[in-house]
N, C-alpha and C positions, 0 to 999 in steps of 0.2 A: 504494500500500500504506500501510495506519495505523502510526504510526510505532510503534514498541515499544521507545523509551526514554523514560526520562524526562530531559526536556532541560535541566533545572535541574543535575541532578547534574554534578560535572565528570568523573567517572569512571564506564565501568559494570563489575561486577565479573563477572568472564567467568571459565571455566577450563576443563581438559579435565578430565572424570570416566572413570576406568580403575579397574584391579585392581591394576595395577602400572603403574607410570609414568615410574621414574626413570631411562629408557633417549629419554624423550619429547624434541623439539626445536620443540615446539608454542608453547612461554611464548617464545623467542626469535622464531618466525616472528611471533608477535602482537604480542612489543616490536616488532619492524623495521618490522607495517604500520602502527604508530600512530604509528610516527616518521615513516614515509613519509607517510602521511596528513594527519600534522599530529595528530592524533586518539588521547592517546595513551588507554592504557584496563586495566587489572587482569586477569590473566590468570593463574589459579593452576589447582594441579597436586589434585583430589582421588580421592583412592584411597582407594577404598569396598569393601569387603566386600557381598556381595550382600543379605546382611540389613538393610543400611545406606541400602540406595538410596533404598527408596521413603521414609523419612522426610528422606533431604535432597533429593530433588527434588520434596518438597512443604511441608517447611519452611526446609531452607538458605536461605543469603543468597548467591543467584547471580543473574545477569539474562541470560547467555547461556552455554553450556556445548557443548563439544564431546562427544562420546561417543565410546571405543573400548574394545577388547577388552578384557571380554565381553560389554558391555551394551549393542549396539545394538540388538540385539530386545526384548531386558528392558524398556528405557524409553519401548517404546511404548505398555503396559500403562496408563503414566499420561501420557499425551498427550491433552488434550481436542481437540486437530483435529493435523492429519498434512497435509502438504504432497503436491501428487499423486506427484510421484517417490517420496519416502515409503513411502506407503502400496500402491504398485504394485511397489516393491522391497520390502518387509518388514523395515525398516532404517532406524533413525535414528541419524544423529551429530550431527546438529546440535538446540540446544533453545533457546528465548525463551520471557521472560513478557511475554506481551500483554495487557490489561485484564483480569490474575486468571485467564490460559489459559496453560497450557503449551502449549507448538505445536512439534512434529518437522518435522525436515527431513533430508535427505537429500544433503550436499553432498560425499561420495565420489563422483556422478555424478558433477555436475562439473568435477571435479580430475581423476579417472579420464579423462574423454572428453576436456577441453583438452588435457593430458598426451599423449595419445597423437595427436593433430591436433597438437600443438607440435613435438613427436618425428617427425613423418610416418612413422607407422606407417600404414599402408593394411589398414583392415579391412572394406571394401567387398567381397564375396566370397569372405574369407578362409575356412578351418577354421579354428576355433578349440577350445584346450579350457584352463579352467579349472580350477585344482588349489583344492578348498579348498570349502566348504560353508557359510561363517559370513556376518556380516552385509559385510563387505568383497565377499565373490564375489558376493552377490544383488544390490547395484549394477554392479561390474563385467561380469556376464552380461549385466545391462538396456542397459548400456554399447554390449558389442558387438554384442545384436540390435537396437538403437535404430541402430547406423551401419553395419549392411548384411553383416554376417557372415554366412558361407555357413551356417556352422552353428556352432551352440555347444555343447562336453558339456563336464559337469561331472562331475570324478572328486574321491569323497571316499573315504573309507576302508570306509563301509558301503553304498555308493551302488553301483547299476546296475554303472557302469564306477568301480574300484577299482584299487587298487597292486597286486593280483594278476594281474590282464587286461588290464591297460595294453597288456601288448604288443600287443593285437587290435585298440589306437586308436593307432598311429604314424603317420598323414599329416597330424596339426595341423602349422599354419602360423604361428600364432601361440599360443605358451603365457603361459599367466597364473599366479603364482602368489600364491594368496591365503594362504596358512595359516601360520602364526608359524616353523616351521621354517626356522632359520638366521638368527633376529631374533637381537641382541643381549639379553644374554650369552651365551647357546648360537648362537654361530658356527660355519662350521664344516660344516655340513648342507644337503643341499639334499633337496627331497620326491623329487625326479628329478633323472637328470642329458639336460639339453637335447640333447646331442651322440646322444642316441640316437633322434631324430626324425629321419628322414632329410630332412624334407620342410619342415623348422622354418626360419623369416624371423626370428621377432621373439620374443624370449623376454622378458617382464616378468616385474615384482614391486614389488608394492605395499609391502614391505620399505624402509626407510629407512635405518636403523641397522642392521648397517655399509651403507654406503655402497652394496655391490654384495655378495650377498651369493654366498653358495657357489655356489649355483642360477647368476645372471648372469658369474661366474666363469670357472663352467664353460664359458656360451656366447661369452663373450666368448674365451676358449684356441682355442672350434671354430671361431672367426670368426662367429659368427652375431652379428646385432643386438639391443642389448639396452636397455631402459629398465626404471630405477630406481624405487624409489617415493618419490623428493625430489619431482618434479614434482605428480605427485598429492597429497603432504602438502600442498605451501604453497600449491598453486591450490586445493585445499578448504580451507583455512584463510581463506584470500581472501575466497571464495565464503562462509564462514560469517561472517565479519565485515561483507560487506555486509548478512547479514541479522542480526547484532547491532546494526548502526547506520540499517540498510534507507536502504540508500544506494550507489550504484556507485562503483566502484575502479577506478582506470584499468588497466589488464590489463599493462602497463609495473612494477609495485609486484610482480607476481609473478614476471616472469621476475629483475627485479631481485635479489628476495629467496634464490631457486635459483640463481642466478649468485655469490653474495657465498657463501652456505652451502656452494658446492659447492667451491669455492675454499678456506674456512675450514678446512672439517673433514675434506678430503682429504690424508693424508701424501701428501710425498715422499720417493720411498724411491730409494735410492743403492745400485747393482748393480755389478760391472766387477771386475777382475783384481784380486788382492792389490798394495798398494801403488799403487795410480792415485791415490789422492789421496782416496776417498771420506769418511773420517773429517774430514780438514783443511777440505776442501768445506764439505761438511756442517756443523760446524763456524758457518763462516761464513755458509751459507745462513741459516742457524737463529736468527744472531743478526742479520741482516739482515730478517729477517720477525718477528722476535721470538718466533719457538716452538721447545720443547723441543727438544732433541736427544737422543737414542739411537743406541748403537753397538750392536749385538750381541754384537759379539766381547770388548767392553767388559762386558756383561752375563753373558757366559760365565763370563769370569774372575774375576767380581765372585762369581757362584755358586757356580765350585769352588775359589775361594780360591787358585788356582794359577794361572802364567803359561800360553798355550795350547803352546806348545813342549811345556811338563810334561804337559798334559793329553794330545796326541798320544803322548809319552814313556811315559806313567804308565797311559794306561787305553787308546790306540788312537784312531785317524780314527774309527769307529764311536761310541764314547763321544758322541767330541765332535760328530760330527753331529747326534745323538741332543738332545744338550745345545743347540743351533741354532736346531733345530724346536721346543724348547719355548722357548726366548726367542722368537724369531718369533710364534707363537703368544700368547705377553702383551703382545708389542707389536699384533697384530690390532685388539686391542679398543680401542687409544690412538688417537685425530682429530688432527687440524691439528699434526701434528709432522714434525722432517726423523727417518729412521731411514739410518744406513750398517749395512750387511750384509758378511759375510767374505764373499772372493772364490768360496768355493764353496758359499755359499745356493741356486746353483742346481743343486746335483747332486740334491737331493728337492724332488721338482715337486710335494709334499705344500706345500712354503716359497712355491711363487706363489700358492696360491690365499687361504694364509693371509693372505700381505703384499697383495696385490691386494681385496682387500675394503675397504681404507680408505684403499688407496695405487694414488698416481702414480707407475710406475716410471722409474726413468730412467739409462740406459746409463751409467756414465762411460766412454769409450774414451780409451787410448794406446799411443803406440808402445813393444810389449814391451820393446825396448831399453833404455830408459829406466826400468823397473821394479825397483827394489830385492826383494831376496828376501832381507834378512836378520831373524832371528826368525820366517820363517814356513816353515812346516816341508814343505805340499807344493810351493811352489814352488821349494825346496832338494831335496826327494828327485824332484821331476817337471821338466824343461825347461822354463823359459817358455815357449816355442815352440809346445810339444805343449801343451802346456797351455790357451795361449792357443785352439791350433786346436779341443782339446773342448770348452773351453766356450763360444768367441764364437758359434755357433746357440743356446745355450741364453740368453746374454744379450740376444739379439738377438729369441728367441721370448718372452722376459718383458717386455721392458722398451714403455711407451708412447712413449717417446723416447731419442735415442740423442747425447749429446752427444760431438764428438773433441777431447780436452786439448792445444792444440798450446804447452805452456809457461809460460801463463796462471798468475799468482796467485789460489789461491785463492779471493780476492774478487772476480777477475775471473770466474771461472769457475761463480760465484754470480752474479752478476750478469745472467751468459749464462742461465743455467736460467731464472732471476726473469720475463726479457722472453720468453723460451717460452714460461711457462708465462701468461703474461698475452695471450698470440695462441690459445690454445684455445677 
């Protein structure tokens, strides 16, 4: 292939073109492969109004550019040549200038297809159906009938098979979800809920931020299997920077970059009985890894200007649950932080799926015995005992890990999480 940089420059200036962006983790996967590389290179954020497009991707000063939502069909318009995936998917994110040519490319294939051979998702025979109709599903479709899908339908909202007749398509095997419902900032949603497929394996989304989003939440509660759209971002990022440099990447620089990211910007979040230790932990963890801390209960109090005794005292358990789920809820939308939660987060299963979209749950257990109950007000009007026994299924159906406190200093007990969480 003719090169399509110019080899004098030390830098090429690259960036992703969107409508809205500032939810993007594209400029950090670009910094990591130019470090990884050796190669490092310019990578900025521009957000264009659609009246705006065609005069900067025929005069801006870019030299390779990603494309996402809305404009991967848009900027085919002005492609003087189209790469075959491309052009057979209807869909470019990827753009170079070659000797005064712009040239589309298509590298959502793929990210989408390593992604799901990384994951060992088996789509040789599968059903499949795909949620969504934009430039992301027309690679993803080419995806699954490229690797032997039994069948593929696509449900959009004005299409054949819709949200209204869904029910008359429940034996997918694999769902995909293409369509921005439950992207960041609007968390929180999902297009479907998975758990209603009887017949469902593998539930994806091309979703990045948050983390897992409502959608894989949910299949992840029903036990089903699930993959994210981290893999698919940084392996098409990958994939498009060997054709900004036209050059190979050793395929070692992607899983790398998915492994550091996924690590980075996943809370841990701290579950277990009043008085275990979560806050002091925490605490510790937080400053051991060096990220934020949030308490909830701390945020509670912070809100209604009152201790939580008063607030049970003064307004009822109702109030203050109420008051729970909306902390919960603004911590959702926070990455790479530790959060401690009050001992009963888990009485509204509305609180897992919120905390679980950015978060690593994790048990704290100990012996009730040893649990203090003063200043907290159900463990003072309810037995430990009984208490213990309503909620340990409910800590034990949230959390990914479940660690037992037998004594341990808090540092030690940080410590322990740390070497856990570095065996995943």
């Amino acid at each position: 292939m003719q090169k399509n940089r110019n080899t004098e420059k030390n830098q090429e200036c690259c960036g992703l073109l969107g409508r809205s962006l500032k939810h993007s983790f594209s400029p950090e996967i670009h910094r990591r492969i130019g470090e990884l590389t050796g190669r490092p290179y310019e990578y900025k954020l521009y957000e264009k109004e659609p009246e705006e497009v065609e005069n900067f991707l025929r005069n801006g000063e870019w030299d390779g550019l990603n494309v996402t939502i809305p404009y991967k069909e848009t900027v085919m318009a002005y492609c003087d040549e189209l790469s075959e995936e491309a052009r057979a998917i209807g869909a470019v994110n990827t753009l170079v200038r070659r000797d005064g040519k712009i040239v589309g490319y298509n590298t959502d294939y793929t990210g989408f297809r390593k992604s799901l051979e990384q994951n060992g998702v088996a789509v040789r025979g599968a059903r499949t159906m795909v949620l969504g109709s934009g430039g992301a599903s027309k690679a993803v479709c080419r995806v699954l009938e490229d690797m032997g899908a039994a069948s593929v339908k696509l449900v959009s909202r004005s299409g054949k098979i819709n949200y209204e007749n869904l029910n008359r398509h429940k034996d997918a095997e694999i769902l995909v979800n293409t369509t921005p419902v439950g992207m960041y900032p609007n968390t929180g949603q999902a297009a479907v809920f998975p758990g209603t497929f009887p017949n469902l394996k593998w539930a994806v989304d091309v979703i990045y931020n948050p983390l897992r989003t409502n959608f894989l939440c949910q299949a992840k509660k029903a036990g089903i299997n699930y993959m994210s759209g981290l893999a698919m971002l940084v392996l098409q990022a990958v994939a498009a920077a060997e054709i900004f440099w036209d050059e190979t990447i050793s395929a070692s620089v992607g899983r790398q970059i998915e492994r550091e990211l996924s690590v980075e910007k996943e809370n841990i979040v701290l579950i277990g009985m009043p008085g275990v230790g979560k806050t002091t932990i925490g605490t510790a963890l937080a400053a051991e890894l060096g990220r934020p801390f949030y308490d909830i209960d701390e945020m509670i109090v912070s809100m209604a200007g009152k201790s939580i005794p008063e607030i049970f005292a003064e307004d009822g358990e109702d109030a203050f649950r109420q008051a729970e789920s909306e902390a919960a809820r603004e911590l959702s939308k926070v990455t790479g932080a530790v959060i401690a939660c009050g001992g009963g987060v888990v009485n509204r299963e509305e609180n897992y799926y919120t905390l679980a979209e950015n978060g690593h749950i994790v048990f704290l257990n100990r012996d009730i015995s040893l649990l203090p109950t003063d200043g907290r007000p159900v463990s003072q009007a309810v037995p430990p005992e009984r208490l213990y026994r309503i909620r340990l299924p409910l800590y034990r159906s949230w959390c990914d890990d479940e660690i037992e406190i037998t004594g341990n200093s808090p540092e030690e007990t940080a410590a322990h999480i740390m070497d856990m969480l570095q065996k995943i």
